[in-house]
C-alpha positions in Angstrom: 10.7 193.5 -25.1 9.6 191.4 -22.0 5.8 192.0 -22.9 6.4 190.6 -26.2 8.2 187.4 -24.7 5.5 187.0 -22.2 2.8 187.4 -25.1 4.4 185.1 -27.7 5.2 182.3 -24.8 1.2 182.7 -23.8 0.2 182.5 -27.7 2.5 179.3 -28.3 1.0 177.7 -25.1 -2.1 177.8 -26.0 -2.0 177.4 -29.9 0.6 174.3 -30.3 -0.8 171.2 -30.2 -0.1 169.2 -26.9 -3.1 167.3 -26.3 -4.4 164.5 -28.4 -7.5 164.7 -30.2 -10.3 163.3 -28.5 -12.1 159.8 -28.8 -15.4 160.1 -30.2 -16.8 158.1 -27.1 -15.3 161.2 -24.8 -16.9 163.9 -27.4 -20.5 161.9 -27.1 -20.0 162.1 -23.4 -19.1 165.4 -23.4 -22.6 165.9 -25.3 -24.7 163.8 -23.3 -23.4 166.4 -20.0 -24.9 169.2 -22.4 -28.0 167.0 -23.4 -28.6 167.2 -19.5 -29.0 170.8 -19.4 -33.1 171.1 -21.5 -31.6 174.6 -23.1 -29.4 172.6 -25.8 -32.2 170.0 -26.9 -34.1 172.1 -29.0 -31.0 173.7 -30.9 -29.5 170.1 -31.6 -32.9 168.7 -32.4 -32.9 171.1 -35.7 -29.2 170.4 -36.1 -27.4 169.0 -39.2 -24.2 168.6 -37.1 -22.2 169.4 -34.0 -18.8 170.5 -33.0 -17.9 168.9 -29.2 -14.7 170.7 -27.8 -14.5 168.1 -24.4 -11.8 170.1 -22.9 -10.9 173.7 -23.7 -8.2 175.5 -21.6 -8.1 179.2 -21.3 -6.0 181.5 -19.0 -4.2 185.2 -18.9 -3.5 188.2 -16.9 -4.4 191.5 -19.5 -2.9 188.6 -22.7 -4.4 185.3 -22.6 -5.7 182.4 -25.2 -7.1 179.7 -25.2 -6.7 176.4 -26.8 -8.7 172.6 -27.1 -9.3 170.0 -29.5 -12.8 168.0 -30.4 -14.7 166.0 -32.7 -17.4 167.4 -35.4 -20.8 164.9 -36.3 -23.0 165.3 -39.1 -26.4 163.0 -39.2 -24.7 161.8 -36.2 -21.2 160.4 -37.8 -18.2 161.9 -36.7 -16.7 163.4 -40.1 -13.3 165.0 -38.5 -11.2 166.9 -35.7 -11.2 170.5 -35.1 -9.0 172.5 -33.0 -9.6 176.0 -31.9 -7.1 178.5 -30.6 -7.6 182.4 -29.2 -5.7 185.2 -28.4 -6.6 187.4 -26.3 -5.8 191.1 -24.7 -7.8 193.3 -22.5 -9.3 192.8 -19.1 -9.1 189.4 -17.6 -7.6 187.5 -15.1 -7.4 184.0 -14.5 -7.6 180.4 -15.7 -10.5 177.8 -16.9 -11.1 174.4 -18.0 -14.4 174.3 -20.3 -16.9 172.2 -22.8 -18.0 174.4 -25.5 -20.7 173.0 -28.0 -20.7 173.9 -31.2 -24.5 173.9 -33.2 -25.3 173.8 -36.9 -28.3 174.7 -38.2 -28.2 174.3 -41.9 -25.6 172.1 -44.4 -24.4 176.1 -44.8 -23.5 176.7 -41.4 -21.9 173.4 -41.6 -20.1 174.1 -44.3 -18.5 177.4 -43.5 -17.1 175.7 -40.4 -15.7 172.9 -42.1 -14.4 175.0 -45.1 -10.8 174.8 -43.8 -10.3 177.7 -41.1 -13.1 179.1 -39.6 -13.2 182.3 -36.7 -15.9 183.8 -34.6 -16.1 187.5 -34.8 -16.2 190.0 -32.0 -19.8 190.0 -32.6 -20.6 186.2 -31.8 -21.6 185.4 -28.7 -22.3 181.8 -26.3 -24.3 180.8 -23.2 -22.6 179.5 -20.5 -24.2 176.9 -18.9 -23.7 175.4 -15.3 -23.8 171.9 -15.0 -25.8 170.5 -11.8 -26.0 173.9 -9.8 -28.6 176.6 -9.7 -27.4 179.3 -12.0 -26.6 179.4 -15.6 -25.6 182.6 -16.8 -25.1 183.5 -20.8 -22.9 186.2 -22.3 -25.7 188.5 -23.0 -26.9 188.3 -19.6 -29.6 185.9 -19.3 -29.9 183.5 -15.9 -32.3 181.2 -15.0 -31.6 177.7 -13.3 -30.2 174.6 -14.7 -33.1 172.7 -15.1 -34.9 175.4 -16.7 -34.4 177.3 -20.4 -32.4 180.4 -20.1 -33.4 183.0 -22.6 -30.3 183.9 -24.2 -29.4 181.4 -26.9 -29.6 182.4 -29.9 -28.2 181.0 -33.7 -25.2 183.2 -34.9 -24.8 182.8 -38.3 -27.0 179.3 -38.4 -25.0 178.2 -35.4 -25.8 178.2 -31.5 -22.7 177.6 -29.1 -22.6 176.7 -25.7 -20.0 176.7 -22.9 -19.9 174.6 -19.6 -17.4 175.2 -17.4 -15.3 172.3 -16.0 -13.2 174.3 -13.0 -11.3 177.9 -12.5 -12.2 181.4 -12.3 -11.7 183.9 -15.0 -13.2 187.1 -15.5 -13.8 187.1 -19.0 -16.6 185.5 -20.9 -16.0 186.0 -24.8 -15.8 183.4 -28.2 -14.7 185.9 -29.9 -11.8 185.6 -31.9 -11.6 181.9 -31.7 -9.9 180.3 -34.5 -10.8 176.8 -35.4 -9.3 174.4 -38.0 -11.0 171.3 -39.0 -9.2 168.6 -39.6 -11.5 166.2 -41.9 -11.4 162.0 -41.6 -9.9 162.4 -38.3 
């Protein structure tokens, strides 16, 4: 009975809503960091639209989640909110604070993420970036420096997504099973 309590008080942390949605000025600063980093030019250079999640928090010990808020552009107008929650159960351990960037490729991929409710299978995966250090490291194993273009981005279902961590340790690097809901006008 204890394990569910702990898992249900985790799951409400992280999926209730207790930060305000983000400005668009601290969304398009939170994709000028990314700009920065030369792997994510060419992805939003053939983009229709973007998803900019400024803040995501994420911690656990065996259950976890994960929860933040952002702003979604298309042709470069913001066109609504989105807010992404995860659950989470396996091996991990830890906390972290990161950006996660959100590519579309095509008014399809656009579409799907906008159609309401919106989730990342077990099969979708993201590169991590690191922001002004030496290593980047992406989720199917590819390195390479900052200033350089790692090899492991890829578009998942006409979108790319990339992560930049902001502080904390965790060992756990998955998107899958992120929920998002989009939240149009705001």
């Amino acid at each position: 009975m204890k394990k569910h309590a702990f898992v249900t008080a985790v799951l409400l942390l992280f999926t209730t809503s207790v930060w305000a949605v983000p400005t668009s000025k601290t969304c398009l600063d939170t994709l000028e960091r990314f700009r920065k980093l030369e792997e994510t030019n060419s992805f939003l250079d053939q983009a229709v639209g973007y998803a900019i999640l400024p803040t995501i928090g994420k911690g656990g010990i065996v259950v976890g989640g994960a929860y933040g808020e952002g702003c979604v552009f298309k042709d470069g107008a913001r066109t609504g909110a989105v807010k992404m929650g995860q659950a989470t159960i396996g091996l991990q351990f830890g906390g972290q604070a990161y950006s996660q960037l959100i590519i579309f490729k095509s008014q399809d991929a656009y579409d799907a993420f906008t159609s309401g409710s919106f989730e990342f299978g077990a099969d979708a995966s993201a590169v991590a970036l690191t922001y002004g250090a030496q290593a980047s490291a992406g989720t199917k194993g590819a390195s390479a420096s900052a200033n350089e273009k790692s090899g492991g981005a890829q578009w998942y279902r006409g979108m790319a997504v990339f992560t930049l961590a902001k502080g904390g340790l965790m060992y756990e690097a998955s998107i899958g099973g992120q929920k998002f809901e989009f939240l149009p006008g705001e």
